[in-house]
PyMOL Python script that loads the backbone (N, CA, C, O; Angstrom):
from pymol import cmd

cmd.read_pdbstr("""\
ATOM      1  N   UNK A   1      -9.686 205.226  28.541  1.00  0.00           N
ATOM      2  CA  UNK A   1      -9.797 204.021  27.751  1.00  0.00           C
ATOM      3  C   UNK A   1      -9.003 202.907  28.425  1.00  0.00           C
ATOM      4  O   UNK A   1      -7.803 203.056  28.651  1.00  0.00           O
ATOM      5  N   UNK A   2      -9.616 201.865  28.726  1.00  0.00           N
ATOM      6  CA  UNK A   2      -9.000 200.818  28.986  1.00  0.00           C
ATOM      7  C   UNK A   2      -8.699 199.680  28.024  1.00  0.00           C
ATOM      8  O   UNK A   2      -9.598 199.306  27.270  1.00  0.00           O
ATOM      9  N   UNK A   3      -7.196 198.950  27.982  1.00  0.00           N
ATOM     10  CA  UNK A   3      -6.539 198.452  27.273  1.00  0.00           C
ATOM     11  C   UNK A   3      -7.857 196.982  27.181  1.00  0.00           C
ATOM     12  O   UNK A   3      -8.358 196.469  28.181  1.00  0.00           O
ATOM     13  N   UNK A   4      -8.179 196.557  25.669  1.00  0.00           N
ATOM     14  CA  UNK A   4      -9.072 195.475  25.584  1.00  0.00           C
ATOM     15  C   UNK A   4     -10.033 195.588  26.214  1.00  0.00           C
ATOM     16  O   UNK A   4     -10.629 194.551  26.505  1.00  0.00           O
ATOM     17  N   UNK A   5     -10.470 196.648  26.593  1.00  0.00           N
ATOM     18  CA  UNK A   5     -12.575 196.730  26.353  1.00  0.00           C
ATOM     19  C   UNK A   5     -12.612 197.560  25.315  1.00  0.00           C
ATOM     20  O   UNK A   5     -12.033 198.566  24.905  1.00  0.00           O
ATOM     21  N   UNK A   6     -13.742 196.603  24.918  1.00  0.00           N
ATOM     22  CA  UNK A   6     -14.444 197.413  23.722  1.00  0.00           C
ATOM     23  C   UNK A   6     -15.974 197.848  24.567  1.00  0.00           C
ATOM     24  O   UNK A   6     -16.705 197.027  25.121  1.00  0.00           O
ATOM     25  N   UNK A   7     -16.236 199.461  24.485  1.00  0.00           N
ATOM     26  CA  UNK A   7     -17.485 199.622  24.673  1.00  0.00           C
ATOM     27  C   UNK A   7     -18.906 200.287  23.710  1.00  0.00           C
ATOM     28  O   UNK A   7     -18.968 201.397  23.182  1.00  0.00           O
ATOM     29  N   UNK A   8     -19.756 199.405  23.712  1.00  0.00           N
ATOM     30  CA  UNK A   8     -20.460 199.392  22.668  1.00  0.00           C
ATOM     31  C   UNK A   8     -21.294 201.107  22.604  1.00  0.00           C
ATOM     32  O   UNK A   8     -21.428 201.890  23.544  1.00  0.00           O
ATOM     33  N   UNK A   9     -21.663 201.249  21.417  1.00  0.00           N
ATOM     34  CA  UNK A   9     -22.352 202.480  21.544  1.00  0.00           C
ATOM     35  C   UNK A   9     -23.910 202.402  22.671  1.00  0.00           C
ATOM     36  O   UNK A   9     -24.437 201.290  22.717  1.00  0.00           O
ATOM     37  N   UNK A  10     -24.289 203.047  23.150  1.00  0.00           N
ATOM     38  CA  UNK A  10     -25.971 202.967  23.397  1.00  0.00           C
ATOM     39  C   UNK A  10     -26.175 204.102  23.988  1.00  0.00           C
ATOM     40  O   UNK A  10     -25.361 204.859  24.515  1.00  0.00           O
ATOM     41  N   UNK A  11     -27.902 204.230  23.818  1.00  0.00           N
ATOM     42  CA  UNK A  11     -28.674 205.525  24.345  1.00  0.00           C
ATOM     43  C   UNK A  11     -29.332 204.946  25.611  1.00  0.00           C
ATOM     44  O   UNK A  11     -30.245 205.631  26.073  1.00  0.00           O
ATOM     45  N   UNK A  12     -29.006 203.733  26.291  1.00  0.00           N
ATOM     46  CA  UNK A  12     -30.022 203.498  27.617  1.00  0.00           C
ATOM     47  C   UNK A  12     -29.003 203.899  29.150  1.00  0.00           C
ATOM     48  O   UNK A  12     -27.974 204.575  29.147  1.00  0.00           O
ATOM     49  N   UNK A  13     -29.517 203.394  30.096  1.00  0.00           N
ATOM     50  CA  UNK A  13     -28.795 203.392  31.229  1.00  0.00           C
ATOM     51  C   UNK A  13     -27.338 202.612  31.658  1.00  0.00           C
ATOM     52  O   UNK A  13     -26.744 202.878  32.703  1.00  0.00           O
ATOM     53  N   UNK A  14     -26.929 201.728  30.790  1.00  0.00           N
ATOM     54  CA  UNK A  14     -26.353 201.080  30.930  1.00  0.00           C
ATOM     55  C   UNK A  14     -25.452 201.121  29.688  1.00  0.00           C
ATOM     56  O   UNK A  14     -25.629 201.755  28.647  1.00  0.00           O
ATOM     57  N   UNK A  15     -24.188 200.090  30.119  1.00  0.00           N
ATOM     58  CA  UNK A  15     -22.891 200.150  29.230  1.00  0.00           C
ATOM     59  C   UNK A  15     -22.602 198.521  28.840  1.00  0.00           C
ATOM     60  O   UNK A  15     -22.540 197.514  29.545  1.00  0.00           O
ATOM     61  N   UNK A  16     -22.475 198.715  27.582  1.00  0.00           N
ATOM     62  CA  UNK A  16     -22.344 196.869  27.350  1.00  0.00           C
ATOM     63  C   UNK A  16     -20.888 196.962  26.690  1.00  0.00           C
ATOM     64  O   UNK A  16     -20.411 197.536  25.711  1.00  0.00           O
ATOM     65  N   UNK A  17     -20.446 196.176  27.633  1.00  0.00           N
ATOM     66  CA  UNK A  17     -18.751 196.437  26.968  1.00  0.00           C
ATOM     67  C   UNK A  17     -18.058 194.900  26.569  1.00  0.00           C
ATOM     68  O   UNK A  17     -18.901 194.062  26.890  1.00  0.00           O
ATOM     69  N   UNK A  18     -17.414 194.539  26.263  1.00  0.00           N
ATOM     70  CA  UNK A  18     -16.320 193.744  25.771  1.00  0.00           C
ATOM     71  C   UNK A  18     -15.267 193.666  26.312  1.00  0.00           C
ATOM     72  O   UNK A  18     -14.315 194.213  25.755  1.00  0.00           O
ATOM     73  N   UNK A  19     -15.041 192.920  27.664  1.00  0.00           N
ATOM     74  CA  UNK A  19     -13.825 192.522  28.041  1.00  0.00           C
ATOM     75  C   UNK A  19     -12.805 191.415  27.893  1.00  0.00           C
ATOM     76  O   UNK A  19     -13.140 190.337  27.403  1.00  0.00           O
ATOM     77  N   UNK A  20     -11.475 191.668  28.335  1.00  0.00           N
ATOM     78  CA  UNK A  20     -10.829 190.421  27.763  1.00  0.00           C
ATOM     79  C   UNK A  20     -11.389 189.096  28.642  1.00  0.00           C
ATOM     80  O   UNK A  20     -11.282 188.213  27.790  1.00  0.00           O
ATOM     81  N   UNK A  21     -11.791 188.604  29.548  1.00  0.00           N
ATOM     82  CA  UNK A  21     -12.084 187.680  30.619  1.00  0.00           C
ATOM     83  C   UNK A  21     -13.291 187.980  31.345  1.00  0.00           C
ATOM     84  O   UNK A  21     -13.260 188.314  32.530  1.00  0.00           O
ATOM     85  N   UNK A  22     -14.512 187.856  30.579  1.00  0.00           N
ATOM     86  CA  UNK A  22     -15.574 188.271  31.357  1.00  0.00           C
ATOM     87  C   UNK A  22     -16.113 187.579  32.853  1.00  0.00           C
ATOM     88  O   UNK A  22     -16.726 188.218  33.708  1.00  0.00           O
ATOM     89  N   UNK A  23     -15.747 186.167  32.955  1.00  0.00           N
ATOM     90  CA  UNK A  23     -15.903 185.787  34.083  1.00  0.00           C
ATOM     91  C   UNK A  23     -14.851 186.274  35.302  1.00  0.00           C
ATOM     92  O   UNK A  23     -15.216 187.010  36.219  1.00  0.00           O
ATOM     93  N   UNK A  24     -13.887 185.900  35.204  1.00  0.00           N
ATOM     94  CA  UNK A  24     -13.059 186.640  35.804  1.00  0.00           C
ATOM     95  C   UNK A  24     -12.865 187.986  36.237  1.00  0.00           C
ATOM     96  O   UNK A  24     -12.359 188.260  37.326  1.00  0.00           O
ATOM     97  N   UNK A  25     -13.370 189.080  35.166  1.00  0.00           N
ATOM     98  CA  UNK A  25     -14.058 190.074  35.829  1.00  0.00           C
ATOM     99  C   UNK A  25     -15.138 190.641  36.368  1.00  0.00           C
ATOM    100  O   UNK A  25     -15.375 191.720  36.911  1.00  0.00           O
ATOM    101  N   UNK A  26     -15.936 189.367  36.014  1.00  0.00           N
ATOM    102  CA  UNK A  26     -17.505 190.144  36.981  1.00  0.00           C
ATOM    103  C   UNK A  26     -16.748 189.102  38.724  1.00  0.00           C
ATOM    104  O   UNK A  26     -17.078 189.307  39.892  1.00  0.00           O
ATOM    105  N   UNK A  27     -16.099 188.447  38.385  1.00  0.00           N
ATOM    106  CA  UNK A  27     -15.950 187.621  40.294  1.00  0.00           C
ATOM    107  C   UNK A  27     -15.007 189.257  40.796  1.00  0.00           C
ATOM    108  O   UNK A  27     -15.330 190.000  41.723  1.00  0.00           O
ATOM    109  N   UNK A  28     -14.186 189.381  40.137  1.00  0.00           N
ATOM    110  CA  UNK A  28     -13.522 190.359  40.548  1.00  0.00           C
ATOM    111  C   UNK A  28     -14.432 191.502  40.971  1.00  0.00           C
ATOM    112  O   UNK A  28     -14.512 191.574  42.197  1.00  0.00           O
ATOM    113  N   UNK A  29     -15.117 192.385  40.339  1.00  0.00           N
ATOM    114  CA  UNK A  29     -16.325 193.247  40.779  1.00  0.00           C
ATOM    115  C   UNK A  29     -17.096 192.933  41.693  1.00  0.00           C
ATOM    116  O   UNK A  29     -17.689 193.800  42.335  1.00  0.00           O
ATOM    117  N   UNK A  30     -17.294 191.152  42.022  1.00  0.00           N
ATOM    118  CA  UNK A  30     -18.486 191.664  42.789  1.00  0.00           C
ATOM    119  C   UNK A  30     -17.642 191.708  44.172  1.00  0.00           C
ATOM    120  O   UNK A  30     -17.888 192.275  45.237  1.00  0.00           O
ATOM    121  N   UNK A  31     -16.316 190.721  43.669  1.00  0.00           N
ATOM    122  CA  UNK A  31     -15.503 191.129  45.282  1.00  0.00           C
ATOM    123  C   UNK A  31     -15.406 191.849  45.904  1.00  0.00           C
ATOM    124  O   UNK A  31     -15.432 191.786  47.133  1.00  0.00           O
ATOM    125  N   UNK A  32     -15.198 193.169  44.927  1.00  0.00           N
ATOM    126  CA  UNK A  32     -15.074 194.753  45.428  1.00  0.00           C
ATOM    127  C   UNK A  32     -16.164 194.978  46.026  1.00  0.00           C
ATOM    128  O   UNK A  32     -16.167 195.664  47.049  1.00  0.00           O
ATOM    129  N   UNK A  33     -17.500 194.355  45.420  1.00  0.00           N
ATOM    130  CA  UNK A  33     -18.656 195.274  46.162  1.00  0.00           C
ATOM    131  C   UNK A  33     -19.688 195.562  45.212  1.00  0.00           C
ATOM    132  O   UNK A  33     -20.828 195.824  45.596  1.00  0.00           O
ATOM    133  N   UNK A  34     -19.431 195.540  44.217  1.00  0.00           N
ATOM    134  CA  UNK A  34     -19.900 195.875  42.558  1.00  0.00           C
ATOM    135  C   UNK A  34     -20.498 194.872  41.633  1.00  0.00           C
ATOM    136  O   UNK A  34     -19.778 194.081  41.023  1.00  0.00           O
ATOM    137  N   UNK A  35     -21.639 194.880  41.526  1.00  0.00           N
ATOM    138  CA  UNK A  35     -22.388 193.933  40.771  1.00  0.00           C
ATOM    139  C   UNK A  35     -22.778 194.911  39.522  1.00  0.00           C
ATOM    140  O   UNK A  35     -23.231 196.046  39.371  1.00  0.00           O
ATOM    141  N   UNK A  36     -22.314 193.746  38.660  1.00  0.00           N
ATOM    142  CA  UNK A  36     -22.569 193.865  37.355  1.00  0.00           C
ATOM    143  C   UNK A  36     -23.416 192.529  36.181  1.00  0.00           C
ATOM    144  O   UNK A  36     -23.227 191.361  36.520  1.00  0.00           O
ATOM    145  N   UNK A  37     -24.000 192.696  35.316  1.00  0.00           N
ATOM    146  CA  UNK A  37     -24.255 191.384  34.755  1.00  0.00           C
ATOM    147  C   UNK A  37     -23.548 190.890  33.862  1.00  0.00           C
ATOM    148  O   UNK A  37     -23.093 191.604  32.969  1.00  0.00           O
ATOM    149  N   UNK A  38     -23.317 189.603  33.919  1.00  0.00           N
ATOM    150  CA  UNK A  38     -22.388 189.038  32.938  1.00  0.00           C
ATOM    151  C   UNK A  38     -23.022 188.558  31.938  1.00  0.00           C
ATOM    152  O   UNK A  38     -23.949 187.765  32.104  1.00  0.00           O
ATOM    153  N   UNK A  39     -22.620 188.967  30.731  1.00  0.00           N
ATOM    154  CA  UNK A  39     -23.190 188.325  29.751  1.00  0.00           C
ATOM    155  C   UNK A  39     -22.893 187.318  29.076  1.00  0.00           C
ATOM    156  O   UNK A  39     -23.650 186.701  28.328  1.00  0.00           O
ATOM    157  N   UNK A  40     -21.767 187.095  29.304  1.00  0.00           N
ATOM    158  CA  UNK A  40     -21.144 185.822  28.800  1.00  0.00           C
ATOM    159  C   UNK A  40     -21.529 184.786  29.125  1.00  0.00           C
ATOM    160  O   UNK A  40     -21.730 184.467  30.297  1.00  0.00           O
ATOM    161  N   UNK A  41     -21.768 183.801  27.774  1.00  0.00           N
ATOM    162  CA  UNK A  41     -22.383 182.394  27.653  1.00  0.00           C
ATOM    163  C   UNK A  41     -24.175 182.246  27.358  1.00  0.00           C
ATOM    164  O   UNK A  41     -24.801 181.222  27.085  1.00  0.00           O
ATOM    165  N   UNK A  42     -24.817 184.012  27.570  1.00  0.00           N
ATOM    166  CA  UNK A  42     -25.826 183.979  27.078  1.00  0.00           C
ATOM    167  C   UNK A  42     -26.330 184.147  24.931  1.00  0.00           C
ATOM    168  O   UNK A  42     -27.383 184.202  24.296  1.00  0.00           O
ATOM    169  N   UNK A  43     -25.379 184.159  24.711  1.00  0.00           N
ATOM    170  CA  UNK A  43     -25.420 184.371  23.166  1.00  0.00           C
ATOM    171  C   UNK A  43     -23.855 184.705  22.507  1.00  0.00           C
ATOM    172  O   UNK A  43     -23.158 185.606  22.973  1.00  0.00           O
ATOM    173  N   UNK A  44     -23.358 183.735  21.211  1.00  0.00           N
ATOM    174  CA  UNK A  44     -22.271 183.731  20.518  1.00  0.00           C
ATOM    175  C   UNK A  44     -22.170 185.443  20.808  1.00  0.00           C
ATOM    176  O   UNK A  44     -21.330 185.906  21.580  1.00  0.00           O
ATOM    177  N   UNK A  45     -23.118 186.256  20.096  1.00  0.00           N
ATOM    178  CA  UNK A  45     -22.182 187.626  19.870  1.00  0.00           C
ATOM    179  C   UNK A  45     -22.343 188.195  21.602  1.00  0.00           C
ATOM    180  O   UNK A  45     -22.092 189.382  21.808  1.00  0.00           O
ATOM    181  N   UNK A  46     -22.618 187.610  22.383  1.00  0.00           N
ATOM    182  CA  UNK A  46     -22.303 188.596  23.659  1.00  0.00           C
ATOM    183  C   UNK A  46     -20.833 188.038  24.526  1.00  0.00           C
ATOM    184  O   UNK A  46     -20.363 188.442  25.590  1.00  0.00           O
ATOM    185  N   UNK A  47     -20.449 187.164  23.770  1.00  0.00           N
ATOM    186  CA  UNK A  47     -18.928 186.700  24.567  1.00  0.00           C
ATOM    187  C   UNK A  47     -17.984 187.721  24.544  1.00  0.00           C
ATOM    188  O   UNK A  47     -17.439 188.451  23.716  1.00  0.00           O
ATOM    189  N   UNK A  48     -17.979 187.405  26.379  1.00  0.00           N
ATOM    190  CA  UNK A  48     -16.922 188.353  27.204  1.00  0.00           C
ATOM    191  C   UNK A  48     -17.604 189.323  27.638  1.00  0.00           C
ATOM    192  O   UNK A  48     -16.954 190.226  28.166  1.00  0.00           O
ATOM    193  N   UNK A  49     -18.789 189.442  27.584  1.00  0.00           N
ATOM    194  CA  UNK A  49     -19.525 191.140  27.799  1.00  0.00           C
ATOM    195  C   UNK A  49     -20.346 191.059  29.008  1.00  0.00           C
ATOM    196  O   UNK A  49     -21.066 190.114  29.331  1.00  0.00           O
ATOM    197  N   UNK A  50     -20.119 192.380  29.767  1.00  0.00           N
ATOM    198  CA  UNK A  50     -20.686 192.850  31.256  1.00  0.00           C
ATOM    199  C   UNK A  50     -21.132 193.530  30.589  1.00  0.00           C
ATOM    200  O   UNK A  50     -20.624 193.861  29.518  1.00  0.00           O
ATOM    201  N   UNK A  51     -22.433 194.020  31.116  1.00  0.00           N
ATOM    202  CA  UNK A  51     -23.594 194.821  31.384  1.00  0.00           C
ATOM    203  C   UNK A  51     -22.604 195.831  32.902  1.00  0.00           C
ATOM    204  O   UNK A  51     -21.933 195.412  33.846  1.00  0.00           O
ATOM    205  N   UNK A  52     -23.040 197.428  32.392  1.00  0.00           N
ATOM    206  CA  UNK A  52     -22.841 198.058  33.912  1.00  0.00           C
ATOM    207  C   UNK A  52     -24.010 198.913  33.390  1.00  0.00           C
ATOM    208  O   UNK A  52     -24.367 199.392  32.314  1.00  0.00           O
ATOM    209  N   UNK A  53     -24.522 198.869  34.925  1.00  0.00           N
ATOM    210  CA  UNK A  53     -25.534 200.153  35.053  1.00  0.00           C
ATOM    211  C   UNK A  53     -25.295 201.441  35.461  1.00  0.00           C
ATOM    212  O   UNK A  53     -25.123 201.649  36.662  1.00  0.00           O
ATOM    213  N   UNK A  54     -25.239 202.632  34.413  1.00  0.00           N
ATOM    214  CA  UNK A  54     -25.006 203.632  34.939  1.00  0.00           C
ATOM    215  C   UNK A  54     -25.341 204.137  36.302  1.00  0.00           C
ATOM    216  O   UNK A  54     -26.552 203.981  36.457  1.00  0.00           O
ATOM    217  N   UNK A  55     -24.634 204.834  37.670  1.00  0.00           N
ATOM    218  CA  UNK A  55     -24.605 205.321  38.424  1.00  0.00           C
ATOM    219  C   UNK A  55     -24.591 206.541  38.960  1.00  0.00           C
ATOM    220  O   UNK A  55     -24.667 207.479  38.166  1.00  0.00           O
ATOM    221  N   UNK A  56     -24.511 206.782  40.134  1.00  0.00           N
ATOM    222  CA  UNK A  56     -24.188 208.088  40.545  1.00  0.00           C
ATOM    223  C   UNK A  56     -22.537 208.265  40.316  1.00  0.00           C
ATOM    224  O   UNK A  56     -21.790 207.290  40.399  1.00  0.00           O
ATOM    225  N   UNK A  57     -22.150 209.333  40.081  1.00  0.00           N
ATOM    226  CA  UNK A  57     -20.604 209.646  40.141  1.00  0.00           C
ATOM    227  C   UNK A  57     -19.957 208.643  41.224  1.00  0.00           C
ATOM    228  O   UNK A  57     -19.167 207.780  40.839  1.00  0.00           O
ATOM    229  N   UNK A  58     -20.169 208.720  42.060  1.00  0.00           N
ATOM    230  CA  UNK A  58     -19.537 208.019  42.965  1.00  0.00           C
ATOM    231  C   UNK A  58     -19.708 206.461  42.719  1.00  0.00           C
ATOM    232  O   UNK A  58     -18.778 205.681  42.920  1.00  0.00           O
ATOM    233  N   UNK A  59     -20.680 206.147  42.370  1.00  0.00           N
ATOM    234  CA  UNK A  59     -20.389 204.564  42.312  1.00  0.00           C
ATOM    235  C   UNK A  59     -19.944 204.403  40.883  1.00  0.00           C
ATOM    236  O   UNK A  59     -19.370 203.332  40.686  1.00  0.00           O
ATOM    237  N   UNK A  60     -20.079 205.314  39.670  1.00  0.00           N
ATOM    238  CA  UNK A  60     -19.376 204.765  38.715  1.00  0.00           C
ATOM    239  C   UNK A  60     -18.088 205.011  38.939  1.00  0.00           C
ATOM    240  O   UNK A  60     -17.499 204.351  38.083  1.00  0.00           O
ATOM    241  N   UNK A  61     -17.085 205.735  39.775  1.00  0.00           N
ATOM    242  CA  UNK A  61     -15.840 206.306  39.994  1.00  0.00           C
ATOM    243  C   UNK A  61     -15.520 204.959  40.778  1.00  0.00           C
ATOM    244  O   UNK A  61     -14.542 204.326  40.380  1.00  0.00           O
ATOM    245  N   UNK A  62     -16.071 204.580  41.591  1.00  0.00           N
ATOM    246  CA  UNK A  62     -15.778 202.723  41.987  1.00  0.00           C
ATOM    247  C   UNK A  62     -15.504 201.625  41.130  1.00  0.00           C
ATOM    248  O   UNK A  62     -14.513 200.896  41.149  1.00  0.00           O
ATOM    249  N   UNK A  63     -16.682 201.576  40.226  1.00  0.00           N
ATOM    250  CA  UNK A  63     -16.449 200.829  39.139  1.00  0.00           C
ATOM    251  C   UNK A  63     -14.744 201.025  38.633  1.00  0.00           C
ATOM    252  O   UNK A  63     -13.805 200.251  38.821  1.00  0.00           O
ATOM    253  N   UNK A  64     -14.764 202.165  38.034  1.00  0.00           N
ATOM    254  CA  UNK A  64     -13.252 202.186  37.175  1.00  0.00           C
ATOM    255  C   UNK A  64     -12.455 202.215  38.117  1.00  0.00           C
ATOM    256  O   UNK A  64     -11.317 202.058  37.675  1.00  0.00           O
ATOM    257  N   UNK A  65     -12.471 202.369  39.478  1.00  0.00           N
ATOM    258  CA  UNK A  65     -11.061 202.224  40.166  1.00  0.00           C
ATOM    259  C   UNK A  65     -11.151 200.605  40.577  1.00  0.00           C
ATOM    260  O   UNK A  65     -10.240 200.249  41.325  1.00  0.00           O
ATOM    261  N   UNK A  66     -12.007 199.688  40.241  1.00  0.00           N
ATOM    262  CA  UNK A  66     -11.973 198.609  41.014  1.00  0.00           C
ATOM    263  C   UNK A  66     -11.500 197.689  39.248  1.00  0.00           C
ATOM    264  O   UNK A  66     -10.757 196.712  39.151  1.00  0.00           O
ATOM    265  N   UNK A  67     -12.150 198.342  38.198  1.00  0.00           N
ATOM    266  CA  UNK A  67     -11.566 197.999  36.961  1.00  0.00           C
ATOM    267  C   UNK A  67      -9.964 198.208  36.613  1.00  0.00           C
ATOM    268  O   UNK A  67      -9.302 197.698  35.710  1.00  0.00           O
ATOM    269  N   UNK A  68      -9.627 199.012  37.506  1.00  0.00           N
ATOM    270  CA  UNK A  68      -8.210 199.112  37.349  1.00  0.00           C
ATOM    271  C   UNK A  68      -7.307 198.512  38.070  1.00  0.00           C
ATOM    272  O   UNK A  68      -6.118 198.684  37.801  1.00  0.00           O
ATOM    273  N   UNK A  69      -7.605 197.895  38.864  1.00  0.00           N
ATOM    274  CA  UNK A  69      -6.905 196.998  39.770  1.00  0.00           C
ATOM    275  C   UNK A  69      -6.969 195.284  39.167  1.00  0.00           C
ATOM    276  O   UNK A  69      -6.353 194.358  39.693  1.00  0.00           O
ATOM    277  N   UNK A  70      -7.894 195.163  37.920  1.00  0.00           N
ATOM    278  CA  UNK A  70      -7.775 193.601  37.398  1.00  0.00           C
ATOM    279  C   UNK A  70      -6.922 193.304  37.165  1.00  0.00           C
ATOM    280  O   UNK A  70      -6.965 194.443  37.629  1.00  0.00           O
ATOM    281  N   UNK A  71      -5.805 192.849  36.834  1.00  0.00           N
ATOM    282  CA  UNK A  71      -5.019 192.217  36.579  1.00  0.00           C
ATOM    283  C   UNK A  71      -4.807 191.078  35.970  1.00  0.00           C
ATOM    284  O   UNK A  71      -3.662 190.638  35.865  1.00  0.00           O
TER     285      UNK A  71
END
""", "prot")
cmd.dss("prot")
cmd.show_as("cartoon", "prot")
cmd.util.cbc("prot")
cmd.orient("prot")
């Protein structure tokens, strides 16, 4: 669990979560290498929220180590 995401329930491929600084963390991701969609600014209830697309182990194990380095 990471401190201030909220991640929403779902049954598809993907994870719609709630971060504290959504712009700031999708620039951060894609720095790493990691594209994600930002949802923020497309609709009141999607503020702050990335889209991630589920992966192979290995690229979701990127994701959270590159999520852990935000600051």
């Amino acid at each position: 669990m990471l401190q201030g995401v909220v991640a929403f329930r779902t049954e598809t491929n993907f994870v719609l979560a709630r971060v504290p600084d959504a712009p700031r963390w999708f620039d951060h991701l894609r720095d790493a290498g990691i594209l994600v969609k930002n949802l923020h600014g497309w609709h009141p209830s999607l503020e702050h929220c990335l889209r991630v697309t589920v992966g192979t182990p290995d690229e979701n194990d990127a994701v959270i180590a590159a999520v852990k380095t935000i600051r």
